[in-house]
Wavefront OBJ file of the C-alpha trace (Angstrom):
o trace
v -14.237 1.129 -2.861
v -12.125 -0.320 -0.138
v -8.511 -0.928 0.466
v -8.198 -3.782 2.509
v -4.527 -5.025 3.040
v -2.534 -7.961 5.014
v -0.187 -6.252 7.249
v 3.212 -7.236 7.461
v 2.143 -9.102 10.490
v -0.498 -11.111 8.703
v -3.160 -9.222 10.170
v -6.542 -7.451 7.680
v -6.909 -4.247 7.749
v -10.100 -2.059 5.791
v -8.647 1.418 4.323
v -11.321 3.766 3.547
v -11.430 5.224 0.124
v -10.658 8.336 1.519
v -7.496 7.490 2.296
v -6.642 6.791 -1.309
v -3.719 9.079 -3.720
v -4.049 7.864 -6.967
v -2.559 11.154 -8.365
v 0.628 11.251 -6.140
v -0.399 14.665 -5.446
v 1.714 16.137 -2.453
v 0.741 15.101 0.916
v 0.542 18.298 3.620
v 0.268 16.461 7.232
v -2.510 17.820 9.693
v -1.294 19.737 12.560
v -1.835 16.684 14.829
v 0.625 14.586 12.664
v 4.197 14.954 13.885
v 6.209 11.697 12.644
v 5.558 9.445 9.454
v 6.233 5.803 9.067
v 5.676 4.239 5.490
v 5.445 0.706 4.476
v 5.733 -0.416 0.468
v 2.922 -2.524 -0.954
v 2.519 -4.664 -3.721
v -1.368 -4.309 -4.898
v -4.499 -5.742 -7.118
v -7.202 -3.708 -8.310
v -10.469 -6.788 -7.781
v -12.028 -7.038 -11.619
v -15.405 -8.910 -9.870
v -16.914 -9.170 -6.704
v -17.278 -12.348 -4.492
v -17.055 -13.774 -0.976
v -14.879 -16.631 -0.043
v -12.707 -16.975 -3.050
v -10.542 -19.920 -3.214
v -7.011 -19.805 -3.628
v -7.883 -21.623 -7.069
v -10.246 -19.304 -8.047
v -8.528 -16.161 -7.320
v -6.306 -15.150 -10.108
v -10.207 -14.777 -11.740
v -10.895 -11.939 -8.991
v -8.015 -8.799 -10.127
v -7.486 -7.056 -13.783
v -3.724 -5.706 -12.387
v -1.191 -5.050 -10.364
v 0.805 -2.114 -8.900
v 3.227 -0.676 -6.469
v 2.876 1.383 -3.680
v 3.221 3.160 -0.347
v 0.794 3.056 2.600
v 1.847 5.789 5.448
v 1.163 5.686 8.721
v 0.830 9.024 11.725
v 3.461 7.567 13.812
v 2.798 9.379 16.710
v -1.033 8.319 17.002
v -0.432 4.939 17.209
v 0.113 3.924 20.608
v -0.100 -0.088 20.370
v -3.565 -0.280 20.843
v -5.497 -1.868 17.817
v -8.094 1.026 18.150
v -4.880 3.537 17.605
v -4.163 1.610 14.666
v -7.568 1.787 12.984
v -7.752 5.618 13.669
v -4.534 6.158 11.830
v -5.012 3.975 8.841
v -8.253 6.164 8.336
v -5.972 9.648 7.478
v -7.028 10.890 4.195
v -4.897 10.980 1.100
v -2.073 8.291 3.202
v -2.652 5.305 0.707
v -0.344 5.983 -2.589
v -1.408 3.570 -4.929
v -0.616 4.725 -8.076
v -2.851 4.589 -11.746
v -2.271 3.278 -14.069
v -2.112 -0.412 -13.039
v 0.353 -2.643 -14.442
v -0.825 -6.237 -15.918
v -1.236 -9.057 -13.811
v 1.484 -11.011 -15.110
v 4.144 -8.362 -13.725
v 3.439 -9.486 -10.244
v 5.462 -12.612 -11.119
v 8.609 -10.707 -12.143
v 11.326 -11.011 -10.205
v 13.138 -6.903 -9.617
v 13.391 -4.746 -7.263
v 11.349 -1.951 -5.303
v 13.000 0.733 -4.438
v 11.701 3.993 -2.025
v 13.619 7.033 -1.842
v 13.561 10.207 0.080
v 15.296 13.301 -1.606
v 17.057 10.867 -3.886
v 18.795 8.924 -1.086
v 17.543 5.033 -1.313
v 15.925 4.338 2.320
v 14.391 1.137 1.664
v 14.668 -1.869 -1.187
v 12.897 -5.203 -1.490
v 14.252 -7.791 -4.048
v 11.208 -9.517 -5.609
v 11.585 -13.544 -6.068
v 9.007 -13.198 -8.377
v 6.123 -14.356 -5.567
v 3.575 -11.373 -6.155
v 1.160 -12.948 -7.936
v 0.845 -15.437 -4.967
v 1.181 -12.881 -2.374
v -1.922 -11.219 -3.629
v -4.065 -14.011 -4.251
v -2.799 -15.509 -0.929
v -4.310 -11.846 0.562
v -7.366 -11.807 -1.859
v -8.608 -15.630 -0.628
v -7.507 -14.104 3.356
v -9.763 -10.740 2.565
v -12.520 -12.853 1.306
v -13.289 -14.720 3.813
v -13.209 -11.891 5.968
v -15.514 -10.041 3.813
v -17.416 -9.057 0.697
v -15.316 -8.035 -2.356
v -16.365 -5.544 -4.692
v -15.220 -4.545 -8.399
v -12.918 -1.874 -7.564
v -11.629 -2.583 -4.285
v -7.908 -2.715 -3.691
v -6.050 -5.670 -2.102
v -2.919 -4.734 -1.309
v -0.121 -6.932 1.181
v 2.599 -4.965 2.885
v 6.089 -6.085 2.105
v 7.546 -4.477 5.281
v 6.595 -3.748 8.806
v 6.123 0.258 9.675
v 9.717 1.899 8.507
v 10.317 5.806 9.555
v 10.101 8.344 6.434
v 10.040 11.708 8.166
v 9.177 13.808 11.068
v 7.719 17.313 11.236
v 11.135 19.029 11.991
v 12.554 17.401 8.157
v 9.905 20.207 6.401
v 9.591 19.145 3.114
v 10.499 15.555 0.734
v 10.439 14.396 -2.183
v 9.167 10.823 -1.806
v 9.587 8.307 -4.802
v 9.144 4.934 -5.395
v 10.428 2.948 -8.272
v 9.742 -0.765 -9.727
v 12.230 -2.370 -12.111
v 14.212 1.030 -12.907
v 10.068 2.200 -13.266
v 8.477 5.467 -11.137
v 5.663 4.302 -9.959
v 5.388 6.584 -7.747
v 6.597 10.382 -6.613
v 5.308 12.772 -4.809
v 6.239 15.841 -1.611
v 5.648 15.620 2.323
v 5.169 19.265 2.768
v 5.027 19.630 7.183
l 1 2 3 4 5 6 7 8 9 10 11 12 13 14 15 16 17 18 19 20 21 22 23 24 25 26 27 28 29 30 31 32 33 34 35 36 37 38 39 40 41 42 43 44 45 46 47 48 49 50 51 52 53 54 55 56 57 58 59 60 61 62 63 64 65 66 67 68 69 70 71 72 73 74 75 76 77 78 79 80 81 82 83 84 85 86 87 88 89 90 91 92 93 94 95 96 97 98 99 100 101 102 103 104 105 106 107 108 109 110 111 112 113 114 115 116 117 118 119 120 121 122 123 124 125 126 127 128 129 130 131 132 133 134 135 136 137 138 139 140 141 142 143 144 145 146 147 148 149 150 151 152 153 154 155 156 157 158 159 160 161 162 163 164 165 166 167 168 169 170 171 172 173 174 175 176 177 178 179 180 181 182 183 184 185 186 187 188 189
């Protein structure tokens, strides 16, 4: 099981499994970690594998739908796309919540809100374009490579925004969709 997401830059990137939280258990930084970045995700779990899956075809492809947060170890990325692959490769980063939501749900229009100890730092309004935002990203993926029942697409909604830095301690991250938690959980430096 992969998670392979569009970047907010149109770009694919391969998560290891490792890096997935279904659990939102709380997330205790490595040593080496000393600033967090955080960008929210709209996300498909694939129902059936294939390879080059037309945009047609795709809505066949994913069983449902969720929200989430991908975070990033600010200060190992340097600009470099080797940087960037070693930091989407931290364990337990990739909080995409169970249990899924149905597909249909990806075409309501709401927001997505992220908070840090109850103080909103980011919102995206939906227009109701999720469902074509993943398919979009599962027909991109596919090409790219070989999709497998249980693998997650998932397309960033936002470039790289800052969540916390070692010297903050401890948060209380949460993430909400249509008045929904989907997902909560503590940074604990």
């Amino acid at each position: 099981m992969n998670i392979l997401t569009r970047t907010y830059s149109g770009h694919t990137v391969v998560r290891p499994d490792t890096t997935w939280e279904k659990d939102n258990e709380d997330f205790y930084p490595p040593d080496f970690v000393k600033a967090l970045t955080f960008s929210a995700v709209i996300f498909a779990r694939v129902s059936k594998p294939g390879r080059s899956v037309g945009r047609k075809f795709a809505s066949r492809y994913y069983d449902s739908v969720g929200w989430g947060l991908l975070l990033y170890p600010e200060n190992m990325i340097d600009g470099s796309p080797e940087s960037l692959a070693e930091a989407i490769c931290l364990d337990h980063t990739s909080f995409l919540p169970a249990p899924f939501f149905p597909p249909e749900e990806a075409s309501e229009k709401g927001p997505l809100s992220v908070t840090r100890n109850g103080e909103t730092i980011y919102e995206y309004v939906s227009s109701g374009d999720g469902k074509q935002m993943i398919e979009e990203a599962l027909e991109e993926v596919s090409r790219l490579c070989y999709i497998r029942t249980g693998d997650i697409v998932a397309v960033e909604l936002c470039g790289r925004l800052p969540l916390m830095a070692d010297e903050d301690g401890t948060a209380t991250v949460e993430a909400y969709w249509n008045g929904r938690k989907t997902s909560g959980f503590r940074i604990v430096f």
